[in-house]
N, CA, C and O atoms as a GROMACS GRO file, in nm:
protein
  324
    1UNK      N    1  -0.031  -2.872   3.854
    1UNK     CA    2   0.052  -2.950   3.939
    1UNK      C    3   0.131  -2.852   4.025
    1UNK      O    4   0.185  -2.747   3.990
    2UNK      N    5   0.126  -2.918   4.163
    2UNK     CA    6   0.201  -2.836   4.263
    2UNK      C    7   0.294  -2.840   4.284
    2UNK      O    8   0.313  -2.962   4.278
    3UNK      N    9   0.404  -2.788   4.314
    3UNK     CA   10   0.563  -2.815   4.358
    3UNK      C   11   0.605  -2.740   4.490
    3UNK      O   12   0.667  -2.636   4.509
    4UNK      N   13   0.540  -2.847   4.583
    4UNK     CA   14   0.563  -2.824   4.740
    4UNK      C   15   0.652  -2.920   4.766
    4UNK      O   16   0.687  -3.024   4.711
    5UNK      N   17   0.696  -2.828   4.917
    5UNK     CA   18   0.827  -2.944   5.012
    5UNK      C   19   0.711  -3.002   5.092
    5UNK      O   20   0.612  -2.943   5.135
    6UNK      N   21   0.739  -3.112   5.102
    6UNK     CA   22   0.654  -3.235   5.173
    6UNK      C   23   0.689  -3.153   5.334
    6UNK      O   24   0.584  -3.163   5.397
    7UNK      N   25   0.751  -3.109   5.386
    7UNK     CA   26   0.744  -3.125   5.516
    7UNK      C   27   0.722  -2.976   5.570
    7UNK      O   28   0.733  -2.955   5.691
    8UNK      N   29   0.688  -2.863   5.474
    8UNK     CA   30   0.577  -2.796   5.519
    8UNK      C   31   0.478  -2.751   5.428
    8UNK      O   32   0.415  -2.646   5.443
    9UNK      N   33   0.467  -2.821   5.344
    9UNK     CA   34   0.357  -2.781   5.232
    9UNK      C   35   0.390  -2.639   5.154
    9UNK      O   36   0.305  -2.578   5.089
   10UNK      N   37   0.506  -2.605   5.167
   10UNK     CA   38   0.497  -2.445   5.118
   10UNK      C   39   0.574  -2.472   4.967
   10UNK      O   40   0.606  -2.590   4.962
   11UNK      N   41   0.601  -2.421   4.881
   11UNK     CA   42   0.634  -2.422   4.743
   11UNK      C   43   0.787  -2.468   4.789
   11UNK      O   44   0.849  -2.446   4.893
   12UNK      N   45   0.816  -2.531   4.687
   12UNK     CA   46   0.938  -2.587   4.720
   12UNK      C   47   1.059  -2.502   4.625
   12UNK      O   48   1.076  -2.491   4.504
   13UNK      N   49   1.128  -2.451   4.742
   13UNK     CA   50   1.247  -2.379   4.680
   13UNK      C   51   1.300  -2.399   4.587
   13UNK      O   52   1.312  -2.302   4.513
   14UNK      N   53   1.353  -2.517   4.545
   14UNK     CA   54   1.465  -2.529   4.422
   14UNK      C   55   1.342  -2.513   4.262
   14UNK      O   56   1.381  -2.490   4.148
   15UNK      N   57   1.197  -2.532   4.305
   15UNK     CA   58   1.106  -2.508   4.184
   15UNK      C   59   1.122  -2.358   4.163
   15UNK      O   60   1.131  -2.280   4.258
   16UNK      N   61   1.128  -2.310   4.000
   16UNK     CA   62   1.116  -2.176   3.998
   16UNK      C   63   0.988  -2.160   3.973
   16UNK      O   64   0.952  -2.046   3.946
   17UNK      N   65   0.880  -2.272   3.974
   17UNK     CA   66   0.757  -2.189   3.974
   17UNK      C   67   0.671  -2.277   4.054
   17UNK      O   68   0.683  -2.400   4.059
   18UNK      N   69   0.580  -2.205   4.118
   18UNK     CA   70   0.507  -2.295   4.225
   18UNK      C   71   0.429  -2.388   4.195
   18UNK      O   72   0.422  -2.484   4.272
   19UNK      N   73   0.351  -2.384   4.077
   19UNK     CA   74   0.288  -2.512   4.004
   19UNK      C   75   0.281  -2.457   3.876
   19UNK      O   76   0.287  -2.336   3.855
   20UNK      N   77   0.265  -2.561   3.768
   20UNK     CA   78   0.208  -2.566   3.617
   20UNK      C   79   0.089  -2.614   3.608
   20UNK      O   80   0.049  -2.722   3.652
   21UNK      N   81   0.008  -2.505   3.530
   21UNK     CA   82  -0.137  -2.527   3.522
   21UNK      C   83  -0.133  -2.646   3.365
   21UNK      O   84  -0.104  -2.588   3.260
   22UNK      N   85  -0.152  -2.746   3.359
   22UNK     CA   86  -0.239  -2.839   3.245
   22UNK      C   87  -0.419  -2.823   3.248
   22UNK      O   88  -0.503  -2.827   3.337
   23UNK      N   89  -0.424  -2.797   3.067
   23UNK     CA   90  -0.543  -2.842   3.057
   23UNK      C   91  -0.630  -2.925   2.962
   23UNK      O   92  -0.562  -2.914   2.859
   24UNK      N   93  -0.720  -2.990   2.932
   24UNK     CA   94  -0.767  -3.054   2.853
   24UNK      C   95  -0.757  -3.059   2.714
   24UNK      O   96  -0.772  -3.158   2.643
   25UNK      N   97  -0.721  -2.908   2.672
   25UNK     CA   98  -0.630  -2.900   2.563
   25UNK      C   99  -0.499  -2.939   2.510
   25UNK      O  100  -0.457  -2.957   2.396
   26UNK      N  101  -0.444  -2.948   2.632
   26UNK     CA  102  -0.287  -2.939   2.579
   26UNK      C  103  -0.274  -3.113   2.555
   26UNK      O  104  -0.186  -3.155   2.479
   27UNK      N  105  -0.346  -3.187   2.608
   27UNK     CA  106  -0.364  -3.365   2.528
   27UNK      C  107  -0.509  -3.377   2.541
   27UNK      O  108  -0.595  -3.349   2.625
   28UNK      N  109  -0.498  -3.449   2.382
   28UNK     CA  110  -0.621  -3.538   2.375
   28UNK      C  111  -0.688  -3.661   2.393
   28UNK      O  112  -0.778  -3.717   2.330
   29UNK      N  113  -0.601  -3.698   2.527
   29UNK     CA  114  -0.656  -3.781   2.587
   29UNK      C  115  -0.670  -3.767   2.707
   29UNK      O  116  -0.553  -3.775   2.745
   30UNK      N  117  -0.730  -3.753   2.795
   30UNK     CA  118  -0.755  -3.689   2.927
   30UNK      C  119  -0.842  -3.784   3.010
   30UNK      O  120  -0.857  -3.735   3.121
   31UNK      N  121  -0.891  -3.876   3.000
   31UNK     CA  122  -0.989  -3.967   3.095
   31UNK      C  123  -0.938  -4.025   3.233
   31UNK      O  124  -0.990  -4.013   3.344
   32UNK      N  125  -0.849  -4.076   3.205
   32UNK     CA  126  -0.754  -4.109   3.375
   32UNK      C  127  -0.611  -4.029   3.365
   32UNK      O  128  -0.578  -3.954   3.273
   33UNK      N  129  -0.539  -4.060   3.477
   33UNK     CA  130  -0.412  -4.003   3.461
   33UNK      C  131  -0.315  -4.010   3.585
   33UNK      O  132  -0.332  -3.944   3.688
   34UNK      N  133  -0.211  -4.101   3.565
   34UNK     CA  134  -0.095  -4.150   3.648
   34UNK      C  135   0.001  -4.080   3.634
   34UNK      O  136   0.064  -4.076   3.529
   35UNK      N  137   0.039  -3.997   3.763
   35UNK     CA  138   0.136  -3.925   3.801
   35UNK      C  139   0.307  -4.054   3.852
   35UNK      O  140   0.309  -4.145   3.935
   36UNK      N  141   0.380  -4.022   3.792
   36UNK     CA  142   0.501  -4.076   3.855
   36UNK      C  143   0.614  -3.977   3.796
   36UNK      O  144   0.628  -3.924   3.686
   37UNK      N  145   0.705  -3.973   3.940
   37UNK     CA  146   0.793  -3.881   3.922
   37UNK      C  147   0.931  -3.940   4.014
   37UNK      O  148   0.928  -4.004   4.120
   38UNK      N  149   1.039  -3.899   3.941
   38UNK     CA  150   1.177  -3.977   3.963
   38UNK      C  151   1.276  -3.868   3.994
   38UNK      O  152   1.324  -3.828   3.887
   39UNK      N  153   1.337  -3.790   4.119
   39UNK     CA  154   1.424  -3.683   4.124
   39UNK      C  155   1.324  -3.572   4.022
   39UNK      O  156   1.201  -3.570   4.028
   40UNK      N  157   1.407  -3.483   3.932
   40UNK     CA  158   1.345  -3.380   3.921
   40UNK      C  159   1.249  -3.404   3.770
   40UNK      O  160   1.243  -3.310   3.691
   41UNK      N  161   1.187  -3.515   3.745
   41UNK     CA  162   1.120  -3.573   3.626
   41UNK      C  163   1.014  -3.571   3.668
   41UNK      O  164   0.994  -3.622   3.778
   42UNK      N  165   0.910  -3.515   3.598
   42UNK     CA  166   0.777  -3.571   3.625
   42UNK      C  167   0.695  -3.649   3.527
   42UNK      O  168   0.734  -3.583   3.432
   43UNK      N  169   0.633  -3.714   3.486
   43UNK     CA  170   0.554  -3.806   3.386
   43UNK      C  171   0.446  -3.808   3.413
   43UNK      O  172   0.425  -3.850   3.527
   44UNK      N  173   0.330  -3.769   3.337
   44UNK     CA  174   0.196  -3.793   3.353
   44UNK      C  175   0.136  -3.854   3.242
   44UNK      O  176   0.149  -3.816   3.126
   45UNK      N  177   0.069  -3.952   3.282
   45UNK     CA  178   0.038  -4.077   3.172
   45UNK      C  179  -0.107  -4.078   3.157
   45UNK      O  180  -0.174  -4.118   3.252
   46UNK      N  181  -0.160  -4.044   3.060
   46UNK     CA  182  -0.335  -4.055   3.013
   46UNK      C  183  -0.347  -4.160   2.933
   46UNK      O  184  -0.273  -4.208   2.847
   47UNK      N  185  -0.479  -4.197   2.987
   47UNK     CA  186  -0.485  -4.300   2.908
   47UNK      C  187  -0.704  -4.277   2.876
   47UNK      O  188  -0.782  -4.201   2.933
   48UNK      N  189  -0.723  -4.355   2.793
   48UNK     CA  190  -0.857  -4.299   2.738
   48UNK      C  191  -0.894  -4.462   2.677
   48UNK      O  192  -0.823  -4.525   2.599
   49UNK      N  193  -1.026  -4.508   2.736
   49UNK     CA  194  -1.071  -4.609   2.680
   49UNK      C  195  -1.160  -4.616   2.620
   49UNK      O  196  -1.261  -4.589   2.684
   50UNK      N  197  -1.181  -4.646   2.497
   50UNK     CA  198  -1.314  -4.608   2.388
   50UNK      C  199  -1.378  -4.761   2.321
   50UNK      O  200  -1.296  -4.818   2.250
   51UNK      N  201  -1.457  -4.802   2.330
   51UNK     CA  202  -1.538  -4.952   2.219
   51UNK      C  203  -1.392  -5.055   2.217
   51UNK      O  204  -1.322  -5.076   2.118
   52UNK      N  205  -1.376  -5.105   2.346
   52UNK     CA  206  -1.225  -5.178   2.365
   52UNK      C  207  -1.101  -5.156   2.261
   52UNK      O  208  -1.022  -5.232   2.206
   53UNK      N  209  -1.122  -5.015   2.260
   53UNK     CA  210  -0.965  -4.951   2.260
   53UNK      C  211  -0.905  -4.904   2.364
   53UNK      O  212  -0.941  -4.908   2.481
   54UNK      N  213  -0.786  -4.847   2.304
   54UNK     CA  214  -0.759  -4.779   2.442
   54UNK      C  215  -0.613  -4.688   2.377
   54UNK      O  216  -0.527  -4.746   2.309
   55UNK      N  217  -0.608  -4.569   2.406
   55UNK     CA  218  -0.519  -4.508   2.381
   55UNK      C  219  -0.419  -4.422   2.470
   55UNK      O  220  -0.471  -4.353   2.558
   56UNK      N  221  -0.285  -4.419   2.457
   56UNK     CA  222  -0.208  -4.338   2.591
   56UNK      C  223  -0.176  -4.188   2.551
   56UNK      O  224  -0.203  -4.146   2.439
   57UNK      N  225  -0.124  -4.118   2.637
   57UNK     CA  226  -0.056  -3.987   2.592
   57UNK      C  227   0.038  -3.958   2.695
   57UNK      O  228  -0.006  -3.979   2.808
   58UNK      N  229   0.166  -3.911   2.688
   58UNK     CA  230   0.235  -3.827   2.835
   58UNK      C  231   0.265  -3.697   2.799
   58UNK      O  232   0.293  -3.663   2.684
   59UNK      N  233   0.261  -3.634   2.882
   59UNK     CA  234   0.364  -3.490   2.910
   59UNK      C  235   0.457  -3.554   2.987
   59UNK      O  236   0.439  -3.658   3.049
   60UNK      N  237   0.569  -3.480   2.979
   60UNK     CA  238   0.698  -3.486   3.072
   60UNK      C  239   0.751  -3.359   3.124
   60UNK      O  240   0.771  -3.278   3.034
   61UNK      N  241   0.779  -3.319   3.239
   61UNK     CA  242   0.856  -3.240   3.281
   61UNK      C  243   0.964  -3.209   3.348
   61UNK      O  244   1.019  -3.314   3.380
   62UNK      N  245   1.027  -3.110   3.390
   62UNK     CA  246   1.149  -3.131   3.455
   62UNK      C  247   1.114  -2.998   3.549
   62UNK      O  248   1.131  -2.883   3.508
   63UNK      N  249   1.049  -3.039   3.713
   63UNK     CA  250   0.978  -2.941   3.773
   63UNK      C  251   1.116  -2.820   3.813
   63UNK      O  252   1.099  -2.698   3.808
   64UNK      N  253   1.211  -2.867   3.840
   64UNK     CA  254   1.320  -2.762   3.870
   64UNK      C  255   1.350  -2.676   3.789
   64UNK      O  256   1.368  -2.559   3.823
   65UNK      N  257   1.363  -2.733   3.624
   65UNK     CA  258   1.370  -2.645   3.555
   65UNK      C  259   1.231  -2.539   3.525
   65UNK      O  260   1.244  -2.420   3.497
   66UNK      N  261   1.116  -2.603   3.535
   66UNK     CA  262   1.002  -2.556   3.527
   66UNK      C  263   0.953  -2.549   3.415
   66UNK      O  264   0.856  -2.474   3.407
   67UNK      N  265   1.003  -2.633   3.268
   67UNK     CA  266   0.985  -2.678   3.174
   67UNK      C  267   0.924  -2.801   3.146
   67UNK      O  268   0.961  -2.902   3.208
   68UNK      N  269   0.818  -2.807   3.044
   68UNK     CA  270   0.728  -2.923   2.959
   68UNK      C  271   0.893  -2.960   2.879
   68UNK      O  272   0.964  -2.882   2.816
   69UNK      N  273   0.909  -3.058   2.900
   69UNK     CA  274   1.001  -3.140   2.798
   69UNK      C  275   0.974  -3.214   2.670
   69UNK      O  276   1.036  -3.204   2.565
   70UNK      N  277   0.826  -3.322   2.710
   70UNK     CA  278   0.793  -3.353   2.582
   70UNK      C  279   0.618  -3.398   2.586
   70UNK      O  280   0.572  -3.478   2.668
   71UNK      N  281   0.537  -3.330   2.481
   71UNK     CA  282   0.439  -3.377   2.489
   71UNK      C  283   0.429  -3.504   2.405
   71UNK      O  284   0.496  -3.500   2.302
   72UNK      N  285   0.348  -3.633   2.431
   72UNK     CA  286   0.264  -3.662   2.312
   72UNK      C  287   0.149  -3.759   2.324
   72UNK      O  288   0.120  -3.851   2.401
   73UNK      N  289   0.105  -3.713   2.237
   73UNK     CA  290  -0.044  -3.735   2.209
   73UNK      C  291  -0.100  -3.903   2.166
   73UNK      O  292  -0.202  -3.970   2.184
   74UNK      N  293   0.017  -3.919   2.110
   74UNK     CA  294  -0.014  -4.068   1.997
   74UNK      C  295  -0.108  -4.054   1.893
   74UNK      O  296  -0.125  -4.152   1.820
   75UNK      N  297  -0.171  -3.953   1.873
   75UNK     CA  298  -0.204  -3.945   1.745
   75UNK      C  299  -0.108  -3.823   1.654
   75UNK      O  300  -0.126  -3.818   1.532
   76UNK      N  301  -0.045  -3.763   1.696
   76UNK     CA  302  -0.010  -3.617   1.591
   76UNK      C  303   0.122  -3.636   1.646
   76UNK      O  304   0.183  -3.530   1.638
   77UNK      N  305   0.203  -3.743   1.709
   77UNK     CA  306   0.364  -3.723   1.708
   77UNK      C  307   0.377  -3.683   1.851
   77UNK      O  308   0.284  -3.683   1.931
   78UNK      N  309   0.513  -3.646   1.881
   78UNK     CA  310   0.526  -3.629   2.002
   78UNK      C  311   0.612  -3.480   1.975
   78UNK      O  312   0.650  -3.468   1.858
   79UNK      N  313   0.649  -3.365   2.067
   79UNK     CA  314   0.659  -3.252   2.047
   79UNK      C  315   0.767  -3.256   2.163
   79UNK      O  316   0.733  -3.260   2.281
   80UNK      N  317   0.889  -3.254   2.124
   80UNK     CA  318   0.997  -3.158   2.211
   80UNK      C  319   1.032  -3.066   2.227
   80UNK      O  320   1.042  -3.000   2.124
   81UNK      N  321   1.070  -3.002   2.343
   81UNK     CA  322   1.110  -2.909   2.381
   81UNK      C  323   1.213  -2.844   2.421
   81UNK      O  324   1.202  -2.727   2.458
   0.00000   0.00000   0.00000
């Protein structure tokens, strides 16, 4: 995930890091995934549909600080930071 200023695409100052790399590891659920973000919060929501189940997971972050706040998975708990 990137942390650009909308109005010239360049990394956005108040981020101390220009993006956070996620990968398929860090949740085990990975099939779709809804970005919503509120001031300096970010939420990314997976969701995974299996034999009409269906299971969620989020990360959370706080892009200014440049910290994962909370993972979880829904199966193994959720992990703060």
């Amino acid at each position: 995930m990137h942390f650009r200023k909308l109005s010239t695409n360049e990394p956005h100052p108040l981020a101390p890091l220009a993006y956070m790399d996620f990968h398929k590891e860090d949740c085990k659920i990975w099939e779709s995934c809804n970005t919503v973000s509120y001031e300096e919060r970010v939420a990314m929501v997976f969701q995974d549909r299996e034999e009409g189940t269906r299971e969620a997971a989020a990360i959370i972050l706080d892009w200014r600080m440049g910290k994962v706040l909370l993972v979880s998975d829904g199966e193994q708990g959720d992990s703060l930071y």
